[in-house]
TIKOL-798023 format. One record per residue (C-alpha): z, x, y. Coordinates in steps of 0.25 Angstrom, whole numbers, padded with zeros to 4 digits, always signed. Layout:
# TIKOL-798023
ZXY
...
# end
This chain:
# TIKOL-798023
+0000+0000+0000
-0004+0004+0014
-0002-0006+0022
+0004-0005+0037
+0011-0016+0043
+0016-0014+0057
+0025-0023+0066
+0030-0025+0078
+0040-0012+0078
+0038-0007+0062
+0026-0001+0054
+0028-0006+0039
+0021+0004+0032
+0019+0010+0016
+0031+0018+0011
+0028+0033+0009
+0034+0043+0001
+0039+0050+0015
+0049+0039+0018
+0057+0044+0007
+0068+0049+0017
+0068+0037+0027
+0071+0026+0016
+0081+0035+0009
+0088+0036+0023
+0087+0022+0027
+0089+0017+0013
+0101+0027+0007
+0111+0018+0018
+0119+0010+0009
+0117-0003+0019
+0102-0003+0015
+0103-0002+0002
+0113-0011+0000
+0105-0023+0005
+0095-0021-0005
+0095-0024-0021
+0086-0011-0024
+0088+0001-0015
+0099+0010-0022
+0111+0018-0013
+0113+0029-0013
+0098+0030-0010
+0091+0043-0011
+0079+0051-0007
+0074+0049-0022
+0077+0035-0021
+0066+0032-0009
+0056+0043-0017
+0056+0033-0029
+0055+0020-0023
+0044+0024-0015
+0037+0031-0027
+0039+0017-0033
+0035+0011-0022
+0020+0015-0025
+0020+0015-0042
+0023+0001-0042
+0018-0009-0053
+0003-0014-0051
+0011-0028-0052
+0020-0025-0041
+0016-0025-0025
+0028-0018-0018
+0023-0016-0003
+0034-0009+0003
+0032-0003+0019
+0042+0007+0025
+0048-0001+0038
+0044+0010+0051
+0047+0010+0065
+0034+0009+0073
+0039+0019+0084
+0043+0027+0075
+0038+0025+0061
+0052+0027+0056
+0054+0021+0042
+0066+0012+0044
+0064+0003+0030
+0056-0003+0020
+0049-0017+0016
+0042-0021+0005
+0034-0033-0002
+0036-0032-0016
+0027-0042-0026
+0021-0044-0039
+0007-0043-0036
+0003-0056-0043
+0015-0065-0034
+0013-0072-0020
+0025-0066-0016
+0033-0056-0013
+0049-0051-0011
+0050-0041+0002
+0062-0031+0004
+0067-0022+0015
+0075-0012+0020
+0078-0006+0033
+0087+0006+0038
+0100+0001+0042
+0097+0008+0058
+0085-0003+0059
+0093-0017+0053
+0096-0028+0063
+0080-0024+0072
+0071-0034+0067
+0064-0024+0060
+0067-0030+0045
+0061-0044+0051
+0049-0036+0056
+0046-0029+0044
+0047-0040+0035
+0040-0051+0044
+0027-0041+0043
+0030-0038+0027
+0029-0054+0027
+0016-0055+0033
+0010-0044+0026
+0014-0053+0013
+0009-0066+0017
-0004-0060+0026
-0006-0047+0019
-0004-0051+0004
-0004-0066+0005
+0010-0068-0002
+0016-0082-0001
+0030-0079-0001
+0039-0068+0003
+0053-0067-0002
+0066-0058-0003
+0080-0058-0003
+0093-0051+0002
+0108-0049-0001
+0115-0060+0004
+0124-0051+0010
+0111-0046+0019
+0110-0056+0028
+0103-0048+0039
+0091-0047+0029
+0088-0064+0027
+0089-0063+0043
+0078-0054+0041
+0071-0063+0033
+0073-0074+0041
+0068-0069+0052
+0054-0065+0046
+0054-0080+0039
+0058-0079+0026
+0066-0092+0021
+0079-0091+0013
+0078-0095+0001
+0091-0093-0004
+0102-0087-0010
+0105-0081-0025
+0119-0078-0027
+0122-0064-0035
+0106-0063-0036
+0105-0046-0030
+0109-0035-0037
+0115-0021-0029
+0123-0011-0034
+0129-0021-0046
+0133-0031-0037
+0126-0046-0035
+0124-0051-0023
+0116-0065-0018
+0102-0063-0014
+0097-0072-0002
+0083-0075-0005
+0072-0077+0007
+0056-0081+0005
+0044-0084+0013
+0032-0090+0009
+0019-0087+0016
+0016-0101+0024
+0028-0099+0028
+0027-0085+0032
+0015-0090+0040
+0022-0103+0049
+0035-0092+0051
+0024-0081+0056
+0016-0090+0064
+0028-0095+0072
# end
């Protein structure tokens, strides 16, 4: 995957194998890590190396677009967002992180308003979905604002570090998508 998406303030662009050390840094902050079911603390220089080796062996039945979140200005990498699907499905499940420095800017709203129209415009998916602990509120506000619905809550449905947690669920399906864009 080549594809550049740009926004207002961010340039969502292809991981590369040289932001290694910027996604170690931001990532290996317990309070990242911790708001995700997959990203493993401590988090090590080997640990971005691999997943970002994976990140271009995938399965030929799995699609996992996955853009490093930069700074325009400066083309500082301050995160990660990705569409992850099965290449025979209308839909997808998105994810995200960002360095704790950049929480509470709008930039997590603005990345995943423009990973939503790449889905629904680009691709041509019909629905758009993820979730978040219950205990991340901040990240359903980000979800909210970009227009995904709430679709409810599963109790002691997440997994991290041996310990449940309830999982809120959010989705967006493309006509939607389209009446929220357009407004």
């Amino acid at each position: 995957m080549n594809r550049i998406l740009t926004t207002k303030r961010l340039i969502l662009r292809p991981m590369r194998m040289e932001d290694a050390e910027a996604i170690t840094h931001w990532v290996s902050d317990r309070r990242v890590a911790e708001m995700t079911t997959l990203i493993p603390h401590p988090y090590a220089l080997a640990d971005a190396v691999e997943w970002l080796k994976r990140l271009v062996t995938h399965d030929e039945h799995h699609i996992h677009q996955v853009f490093a979140i930069t700074l325009s200005e400066s083309g500082e990498l301050i995160g990660c967002i990705g569409l992850h699907r099965n290449e025979t499905a209308p839909w997808a499940e998105f994810g995200y992180w960002l360095g704790v420095p950049f929480w509470g800017n709008g930039y997590a709203t603005e990345a995943l308003s423009e990973i939503l129209r790449f889905g629904f415009e680009d691709i041509g998916l019909r629905r758009i979905e993820a979730c978040h602990f219950a205990h991340n509120p901040a990240s359903g506000r980000v979800m909210q604002k970009a227009g995904l619905h709430y679709e409810g809550k599963q109790r002691l449905r997440c997994q991290r570090g041996g310990q449940l947690f309830d999982r809120i669920n959010y989705g967006l399906i493309d006509e939607d998508w389209r009446a929220f864009s357009t407004c």
